[in-house]
C-alpha positions as CSV (number, residue, x, y, z in Angstrom):
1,X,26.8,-106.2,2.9
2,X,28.6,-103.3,1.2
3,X,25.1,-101.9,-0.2
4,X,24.2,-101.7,2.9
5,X,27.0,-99.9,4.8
6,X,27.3,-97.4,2.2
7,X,23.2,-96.8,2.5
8,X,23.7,-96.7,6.4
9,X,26.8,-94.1,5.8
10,X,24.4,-92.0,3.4
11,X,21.6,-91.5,5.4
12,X,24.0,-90.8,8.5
13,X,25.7,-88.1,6.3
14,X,22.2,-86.1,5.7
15,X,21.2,-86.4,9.4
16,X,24.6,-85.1,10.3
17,X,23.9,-81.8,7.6
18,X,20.5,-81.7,8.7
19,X,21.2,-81.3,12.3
20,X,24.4,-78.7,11.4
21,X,21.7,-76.7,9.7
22,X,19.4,-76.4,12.4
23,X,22.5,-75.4,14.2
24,X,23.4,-72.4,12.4
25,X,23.3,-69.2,14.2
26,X,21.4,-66.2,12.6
27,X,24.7,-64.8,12.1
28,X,25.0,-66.0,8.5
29,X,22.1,-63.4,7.9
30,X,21.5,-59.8,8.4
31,X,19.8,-58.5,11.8
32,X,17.1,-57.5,9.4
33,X,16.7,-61.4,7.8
34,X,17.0,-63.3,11.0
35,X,14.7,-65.9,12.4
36,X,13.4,-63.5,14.7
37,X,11.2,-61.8,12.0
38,X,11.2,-64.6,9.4
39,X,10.7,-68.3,9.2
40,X,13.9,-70.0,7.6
41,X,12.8,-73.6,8.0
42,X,10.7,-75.8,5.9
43,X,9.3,-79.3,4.4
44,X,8.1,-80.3,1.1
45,X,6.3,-83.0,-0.2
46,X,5.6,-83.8,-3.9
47,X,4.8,-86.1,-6.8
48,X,5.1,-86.0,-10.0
49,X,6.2,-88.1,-13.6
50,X,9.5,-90.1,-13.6
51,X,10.7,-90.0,-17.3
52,X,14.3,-91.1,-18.9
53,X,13.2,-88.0,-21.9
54,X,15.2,-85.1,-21.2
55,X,15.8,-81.5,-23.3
56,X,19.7,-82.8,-22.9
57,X,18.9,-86.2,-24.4
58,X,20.4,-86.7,-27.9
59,X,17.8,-87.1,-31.4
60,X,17.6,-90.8,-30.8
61,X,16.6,-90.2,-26.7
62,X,19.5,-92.4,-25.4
63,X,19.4,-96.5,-25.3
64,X,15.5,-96.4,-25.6
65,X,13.9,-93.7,-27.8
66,X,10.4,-94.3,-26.6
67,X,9.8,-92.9,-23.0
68,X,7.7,-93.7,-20.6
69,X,5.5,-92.1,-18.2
70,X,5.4,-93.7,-14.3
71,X,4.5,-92.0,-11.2
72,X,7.1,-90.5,-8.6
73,X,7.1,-89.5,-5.1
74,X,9.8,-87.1,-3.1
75,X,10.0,-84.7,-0.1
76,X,12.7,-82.3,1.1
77,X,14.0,-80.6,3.9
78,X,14.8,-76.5,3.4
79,X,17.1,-73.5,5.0
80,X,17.0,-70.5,3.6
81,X,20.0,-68.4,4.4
82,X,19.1,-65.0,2.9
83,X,16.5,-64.2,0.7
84,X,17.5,-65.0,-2.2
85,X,20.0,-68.5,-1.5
86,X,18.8,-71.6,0.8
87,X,19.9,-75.3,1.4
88,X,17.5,-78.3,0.9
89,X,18.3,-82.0,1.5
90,X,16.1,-84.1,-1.4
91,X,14.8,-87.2,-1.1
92,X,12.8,-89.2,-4.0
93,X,11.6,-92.7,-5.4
94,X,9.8,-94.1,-8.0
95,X,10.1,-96.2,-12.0
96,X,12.3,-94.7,-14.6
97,X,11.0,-96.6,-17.7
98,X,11.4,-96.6,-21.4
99,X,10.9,-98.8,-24.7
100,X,13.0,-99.3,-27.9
101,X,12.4,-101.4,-31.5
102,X,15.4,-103.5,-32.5
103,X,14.9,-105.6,-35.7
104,X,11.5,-105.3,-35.3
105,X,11.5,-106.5,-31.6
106,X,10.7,-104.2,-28.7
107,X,12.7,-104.4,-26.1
108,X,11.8,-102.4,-22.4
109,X,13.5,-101.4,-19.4
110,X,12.2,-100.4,-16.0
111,X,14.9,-98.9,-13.3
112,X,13.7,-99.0,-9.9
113,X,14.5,-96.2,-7.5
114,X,14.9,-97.3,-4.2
115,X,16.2,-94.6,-2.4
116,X,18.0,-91.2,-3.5
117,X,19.3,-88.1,-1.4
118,X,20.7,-85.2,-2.3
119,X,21.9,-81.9,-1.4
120,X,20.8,-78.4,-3.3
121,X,21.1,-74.7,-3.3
122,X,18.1,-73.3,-4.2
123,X,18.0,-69.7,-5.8
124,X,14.9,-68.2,-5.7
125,X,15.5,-65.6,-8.2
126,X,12.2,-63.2,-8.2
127,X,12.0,-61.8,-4.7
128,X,12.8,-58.4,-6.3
129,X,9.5,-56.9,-6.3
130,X,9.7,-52.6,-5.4
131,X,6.2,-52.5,-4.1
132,X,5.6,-56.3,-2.2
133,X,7.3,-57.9,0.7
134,X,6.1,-61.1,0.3
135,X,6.1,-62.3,-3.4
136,X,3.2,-64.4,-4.3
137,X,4.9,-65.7,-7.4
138,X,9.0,-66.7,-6.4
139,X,10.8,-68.5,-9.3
140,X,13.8,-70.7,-8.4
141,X,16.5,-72.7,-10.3
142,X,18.3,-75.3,-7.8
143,X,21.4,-77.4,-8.4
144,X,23.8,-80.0,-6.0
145,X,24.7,-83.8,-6.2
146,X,23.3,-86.4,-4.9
147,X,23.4,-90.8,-4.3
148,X,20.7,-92.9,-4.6
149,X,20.2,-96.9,-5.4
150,X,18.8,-98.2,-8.1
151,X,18.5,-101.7,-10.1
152,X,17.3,-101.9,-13.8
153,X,15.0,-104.5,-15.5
154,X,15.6,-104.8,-19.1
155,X,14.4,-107.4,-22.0
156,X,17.2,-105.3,-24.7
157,X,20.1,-107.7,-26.1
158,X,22.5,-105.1,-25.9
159,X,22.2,-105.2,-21.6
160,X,20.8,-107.3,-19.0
161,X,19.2,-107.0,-15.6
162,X,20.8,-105.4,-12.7
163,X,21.0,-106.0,-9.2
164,X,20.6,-102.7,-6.6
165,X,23.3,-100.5,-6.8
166,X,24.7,-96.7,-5.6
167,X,25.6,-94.4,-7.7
168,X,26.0,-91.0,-7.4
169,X,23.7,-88.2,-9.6
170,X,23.8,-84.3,-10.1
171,X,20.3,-82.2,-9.6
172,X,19.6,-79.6,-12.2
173,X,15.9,-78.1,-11.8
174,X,13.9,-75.0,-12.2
175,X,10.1,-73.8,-11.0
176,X,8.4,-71.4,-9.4
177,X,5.9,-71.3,-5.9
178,X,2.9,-69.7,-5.4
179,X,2.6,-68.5,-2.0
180,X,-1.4,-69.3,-0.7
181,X,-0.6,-68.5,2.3
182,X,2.3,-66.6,5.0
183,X,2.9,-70.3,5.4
184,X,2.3,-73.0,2.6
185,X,3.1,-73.0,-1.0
186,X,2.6,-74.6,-3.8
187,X,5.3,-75.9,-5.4
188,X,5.6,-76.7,-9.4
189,X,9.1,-77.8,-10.6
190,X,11.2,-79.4,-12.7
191,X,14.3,-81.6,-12.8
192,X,16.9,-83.0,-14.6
193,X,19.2,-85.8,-12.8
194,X,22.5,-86.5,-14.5
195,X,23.8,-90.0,-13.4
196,X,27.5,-90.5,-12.8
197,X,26.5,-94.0,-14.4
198,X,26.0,-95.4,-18.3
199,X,23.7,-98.5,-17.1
200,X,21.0,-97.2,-15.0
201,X,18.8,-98.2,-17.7
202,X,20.2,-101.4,-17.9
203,X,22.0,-100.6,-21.3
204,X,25.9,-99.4,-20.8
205,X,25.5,-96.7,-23.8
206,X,28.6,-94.5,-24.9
207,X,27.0,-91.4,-22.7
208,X,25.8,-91.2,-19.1
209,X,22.2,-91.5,-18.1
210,X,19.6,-89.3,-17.2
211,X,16.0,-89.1,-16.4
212,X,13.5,-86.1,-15.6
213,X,11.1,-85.4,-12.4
214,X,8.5,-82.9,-13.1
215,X,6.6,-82.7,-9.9
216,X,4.1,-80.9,-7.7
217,X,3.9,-80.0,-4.5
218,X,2.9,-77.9,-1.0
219,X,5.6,-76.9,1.1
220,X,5.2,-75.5,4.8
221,X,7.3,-73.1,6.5
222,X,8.1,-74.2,10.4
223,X,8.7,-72.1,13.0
224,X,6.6,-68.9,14.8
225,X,2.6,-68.7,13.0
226,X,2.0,-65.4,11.5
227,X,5.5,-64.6,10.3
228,X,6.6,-64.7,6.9
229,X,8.9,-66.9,4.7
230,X,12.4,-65.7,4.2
231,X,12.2,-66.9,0.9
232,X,9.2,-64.7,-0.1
233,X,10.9,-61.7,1.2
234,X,11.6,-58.7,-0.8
235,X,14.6,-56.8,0.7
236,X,13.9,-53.8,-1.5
237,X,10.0,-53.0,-1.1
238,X,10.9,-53.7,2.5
239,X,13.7,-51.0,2.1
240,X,11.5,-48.3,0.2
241,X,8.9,-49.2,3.1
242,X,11.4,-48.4,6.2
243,X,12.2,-45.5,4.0
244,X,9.1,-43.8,3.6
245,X,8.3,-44.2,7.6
246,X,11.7,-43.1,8.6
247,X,11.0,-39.6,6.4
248,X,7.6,-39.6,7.5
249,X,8.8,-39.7,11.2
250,X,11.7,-36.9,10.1
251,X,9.1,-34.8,9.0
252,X,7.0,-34.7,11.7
253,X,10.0,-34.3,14.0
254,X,10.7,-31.2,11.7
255,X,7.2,-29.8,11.6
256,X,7.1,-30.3,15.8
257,X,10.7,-28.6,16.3
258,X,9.8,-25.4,13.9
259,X,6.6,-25.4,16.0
260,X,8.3,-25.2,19.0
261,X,10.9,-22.7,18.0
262,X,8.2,-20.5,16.7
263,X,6.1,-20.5,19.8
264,X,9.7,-19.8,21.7
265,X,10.3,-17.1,19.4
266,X,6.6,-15.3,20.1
267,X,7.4,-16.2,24.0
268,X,10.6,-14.1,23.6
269,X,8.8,-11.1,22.0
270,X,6.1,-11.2,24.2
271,X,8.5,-11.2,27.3
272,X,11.0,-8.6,25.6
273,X,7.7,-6.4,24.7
274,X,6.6,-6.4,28.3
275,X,9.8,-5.2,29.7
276,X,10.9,-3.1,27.1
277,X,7.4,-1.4,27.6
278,X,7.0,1.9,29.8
279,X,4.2,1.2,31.8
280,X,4.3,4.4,33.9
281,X,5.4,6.6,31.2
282,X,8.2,8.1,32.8
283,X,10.8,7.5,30.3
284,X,12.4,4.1,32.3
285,X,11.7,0.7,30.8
286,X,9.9,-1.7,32.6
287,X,12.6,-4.1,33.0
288,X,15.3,-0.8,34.9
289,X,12.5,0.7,36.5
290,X,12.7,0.2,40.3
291,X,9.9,2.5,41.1
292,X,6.8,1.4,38.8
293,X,3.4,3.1,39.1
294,X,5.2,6.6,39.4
295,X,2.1,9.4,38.6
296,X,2.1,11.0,35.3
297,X,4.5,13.7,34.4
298,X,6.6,13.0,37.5
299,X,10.4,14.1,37.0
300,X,12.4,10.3,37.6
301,X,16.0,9.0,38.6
302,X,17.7,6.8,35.9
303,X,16.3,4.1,37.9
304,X,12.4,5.3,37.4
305,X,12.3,6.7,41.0
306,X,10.7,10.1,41.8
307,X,13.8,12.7,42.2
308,X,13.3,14.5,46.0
309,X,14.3,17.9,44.3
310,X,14.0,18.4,40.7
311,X,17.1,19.5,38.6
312,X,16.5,22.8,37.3
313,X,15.6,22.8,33.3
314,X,17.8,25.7,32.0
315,X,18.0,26.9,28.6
316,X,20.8,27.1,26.8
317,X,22.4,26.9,23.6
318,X,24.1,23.4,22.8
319,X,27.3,23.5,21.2
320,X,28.2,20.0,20.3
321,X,31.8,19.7,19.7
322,X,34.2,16.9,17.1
323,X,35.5,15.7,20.4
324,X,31.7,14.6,21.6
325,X,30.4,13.5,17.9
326,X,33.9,11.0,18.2
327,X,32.7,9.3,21.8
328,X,29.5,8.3,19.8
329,X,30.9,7.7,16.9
330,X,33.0,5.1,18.7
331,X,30.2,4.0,20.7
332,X,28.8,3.4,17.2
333,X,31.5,1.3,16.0
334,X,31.8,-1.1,19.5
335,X,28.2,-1.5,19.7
336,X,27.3,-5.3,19.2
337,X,24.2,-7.1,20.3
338,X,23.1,-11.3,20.6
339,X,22.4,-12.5,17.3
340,X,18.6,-11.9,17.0
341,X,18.4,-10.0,20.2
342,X,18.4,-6.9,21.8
343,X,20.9,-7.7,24.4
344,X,24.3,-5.4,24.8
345,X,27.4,-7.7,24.7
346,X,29.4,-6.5,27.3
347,X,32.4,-5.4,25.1
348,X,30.0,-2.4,24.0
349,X,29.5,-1.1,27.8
350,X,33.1,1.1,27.9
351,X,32.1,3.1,25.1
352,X,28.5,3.5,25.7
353,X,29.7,4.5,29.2
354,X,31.7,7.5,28.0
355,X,28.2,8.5,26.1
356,X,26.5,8.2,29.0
357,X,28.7,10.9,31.0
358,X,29.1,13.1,28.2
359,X,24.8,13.4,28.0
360,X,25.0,13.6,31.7
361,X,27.9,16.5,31.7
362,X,26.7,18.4,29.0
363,X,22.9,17.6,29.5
364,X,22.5,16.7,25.7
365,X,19.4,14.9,24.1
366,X,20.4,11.9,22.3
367,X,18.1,10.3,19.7
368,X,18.7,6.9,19.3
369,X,17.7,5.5,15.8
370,X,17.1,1.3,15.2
371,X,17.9,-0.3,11.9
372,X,17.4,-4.2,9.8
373,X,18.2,-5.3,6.9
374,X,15.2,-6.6,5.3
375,X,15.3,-10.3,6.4
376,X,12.5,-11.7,8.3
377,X,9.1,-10.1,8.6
378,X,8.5,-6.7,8.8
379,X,6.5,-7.0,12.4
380,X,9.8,-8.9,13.7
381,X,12.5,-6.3,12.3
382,X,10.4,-3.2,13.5
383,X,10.3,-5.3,17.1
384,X,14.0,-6.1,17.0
385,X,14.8,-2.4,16.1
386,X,13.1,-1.1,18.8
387,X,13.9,-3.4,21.2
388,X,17.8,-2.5,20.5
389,X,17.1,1.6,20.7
390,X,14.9,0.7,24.0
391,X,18.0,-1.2,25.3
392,X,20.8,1.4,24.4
393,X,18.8,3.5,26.2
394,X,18.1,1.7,29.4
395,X,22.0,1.2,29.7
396,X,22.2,5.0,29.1
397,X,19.7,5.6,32.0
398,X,21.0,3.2,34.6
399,X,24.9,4.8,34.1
400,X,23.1,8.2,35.1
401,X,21.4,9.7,31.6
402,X,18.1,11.5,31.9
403,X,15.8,9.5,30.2
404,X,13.2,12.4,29.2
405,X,16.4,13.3,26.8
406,X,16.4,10.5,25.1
407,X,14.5,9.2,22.2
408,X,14.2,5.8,21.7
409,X,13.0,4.7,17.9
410,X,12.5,1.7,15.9
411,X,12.4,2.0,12.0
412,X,13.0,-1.5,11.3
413,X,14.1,-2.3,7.4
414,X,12.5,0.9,6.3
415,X,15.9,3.2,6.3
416,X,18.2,1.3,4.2
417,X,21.5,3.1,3.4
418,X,23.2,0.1,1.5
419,X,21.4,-3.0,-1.1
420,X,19.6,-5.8,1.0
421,X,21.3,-7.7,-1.6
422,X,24.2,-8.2,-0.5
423,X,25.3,-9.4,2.6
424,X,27.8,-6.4,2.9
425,X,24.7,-4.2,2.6
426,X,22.9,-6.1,4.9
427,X,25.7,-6.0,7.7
428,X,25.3,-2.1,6.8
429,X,21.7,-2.0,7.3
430,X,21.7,-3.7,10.4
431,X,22.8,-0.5,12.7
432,X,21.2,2.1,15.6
433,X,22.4,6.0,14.8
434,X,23.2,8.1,17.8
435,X,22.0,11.9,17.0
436,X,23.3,14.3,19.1
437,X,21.1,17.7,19.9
């Protein structure tokens, strides 16, 4: 009656884990591991040779020295956690059997399995491959404890018959799978089962018993066909995989956005060329001139219109005083443009003002002269040079200047006054000369 309420209280216990196991959440696994990318479930079945020889066994093999080969028979139940770590409920029969010579007299023993559970982890310890993310080959080395009932049959002197009885074991096994499939494998393994016992064999000795399985097997993976097992998963191919797509997709982002900006960049020239131009060539850019199409050597406002009576061109000797060569000079010194452009911060417009009236007062020429530093391409920095003199000018012609007085160049990186080396020299370079005459 006992037998069987502890065999009815076992096989209670591993339907109670089993069913806490299927109720773990994917939370004891990364996002990356979970069960919506990877089966975690799986069953085994397997058979093998029951054996009471061991590699722990000492040089006279235990009670019986002679051991014998009978055929056993086991399954298993499987939850891999992470890759590398999973939980198996094991389940196995079969004969344990062995012979021994005693004064000439052989004496046997048989020990009957009748039933045996046990829990394991499993630690698959080759899912480490850089270039694979599902190992064909996964080695594994399991260990847990286990019950089981068993009753002996023995002709020895030194023991006698016993009647079924539970006992509890510990599991110690290693083995490797071969993976056929995304979904079966074949499973080769060994195991060593140390019994908390010193008569399973029939034979109270003066050391515990133990007996080998070495099996073979298929297991299958349950869950959604087509997706691998979690077990045959390497984390770090996978990794260098994600990796290489993620920098992949960088690069091509790059390559796109420097593409973009380039065509923005050509757009910008193209649109600064057109209104810096001087269509009508009557001194006024595009972009100030309110009277475009104005006939050829027609005398212009500041604002490209026709003048009603032209201003009288008179001769004269131009006396330019320190007082006039300071207002440019500190035109000079306020001037700042957008970084890459040829647009006037407004800061500069006080000083470039006082230019302005002192070429409209005194009816100077001004030559305006456009400087880079050597960075970029030449094509650009001659554009950006010229673009800035063309603007100065403008600005000069709306506040009143005569624009056939002034001379608008662009010399690009071609007039250095200080090293391109340096970035001192280089703030030096970048510059537009005013030159009174």
């Amino acid at each position: 009656m006992k037998s069987k309420i502890t065999k009815a209280a076992m096989v209670l216990s591993l339907v109670g884990l089993s069913s806490q196991l299927f109720a773990q959440e994917d939370a004891q696994t990364s996002e990356s591991f979970s069960k919506k990318y990877f089966r975690t479930w799986s069953v085994g079945l397997n058979g093998g040779m029951l054996t009471h020889y061991t590699p722990f066994n000492s040089r006279t093999n235990g009670d019986f020295n002679t051991p014998y080969e009978n055929w056993g028979y086991g399954g298993y139940i499987k939850k891999q956690i992470v890759p590398g770590f999973g939980i198996q409920a094991d389940f196995l029969a079969g004969k344990v059997g062995g012979a021994n010579v005693i004064g000439g007299t052989k004496t046997t023993f048989t020990s009957r399995i009748d039933w045996s559970a046990a829990v394991s982890g499993n630690f698959t310890v080759a899912n480490l491959s850089l270039n694979q993310k599902r190992n064909i080959l996964s080695p594994y080395a399991t260990i847990g404890a286990g019950y089981m009932s068993s009753s002996a049959n023995t002709n020895d002197p030194r023991g006698g018959n016993t009647n079924y009885g539970e006992n509890w074991f510990v599991p110690v096994g290693a083995g490797f799978k071969l993976g056929v499939s995304k979904g079966v494998n074949i499973d080769l393994g060994y195991t060593v089962n140390f019994m908390k016992s010193q008569n399973f064999d029939g034979v109270t000795g003066g050391a515990n018993d133990r007996f080998s399985y070495a099996h073979a097997g298929l297991e299958i993976a349950l869950g959604r066909k087509g997706t691998s097992q979690l077990q045959n998963f390497s984390p770090i191919a996978a990794l260098r995989e994600e990796s290489a797509a993620e920098s992949a997709a960088l690069k091509a982002a790059l390559m796109s956005s420097e593409e973009k900006a380039l065509r923005e960049r050509e757009a910008m020239a193209a649109k600064y060329a057109q209104e810096m131009g001087d269509d009508d060539g009557d001194g006024v850019a595009n972009k100030f001139d309110k009277c475009p199409g104005t006939p050829a050597n027609t005398v212009v406002d500041g604002a490209g219109c026709p003048l009603k009576a032209p201003r009288p061109i008179i001769q004269e000797k131009v006396i330019i005083t320190e007082a006039d060569r300071k207002v440019v000079d500190e035109a000079i010194k306020n001037l700042e443009f957008d970084l890459g452009k040829s647009t006037i911060r407004q800061k500069s417009y006080p000083t470039l003002d006082r230019v302005a009236a002192l070429l409209v007062e005194k009816n100077f020429s001004l030559k305006l002269a456009g400087h880079t530093d050597n960075t970029g391409s030449m094509a650009l920095n001659l554009r950006l040079s010229k673009d800035r003199a063309e603007a100065i000018k403008a600005y000069l012609v709306s506040q009143g200047a005569n624009a056939s007085r002034i001379e608008a160049t662009g010399y690009g990186p071609n007039q250095p006054i200080a090293s391109n080396k340096t970035a001192d020299g280089r703030q030096k370079n970048r510059r537009v000369e005013f030159t009174l005459f």
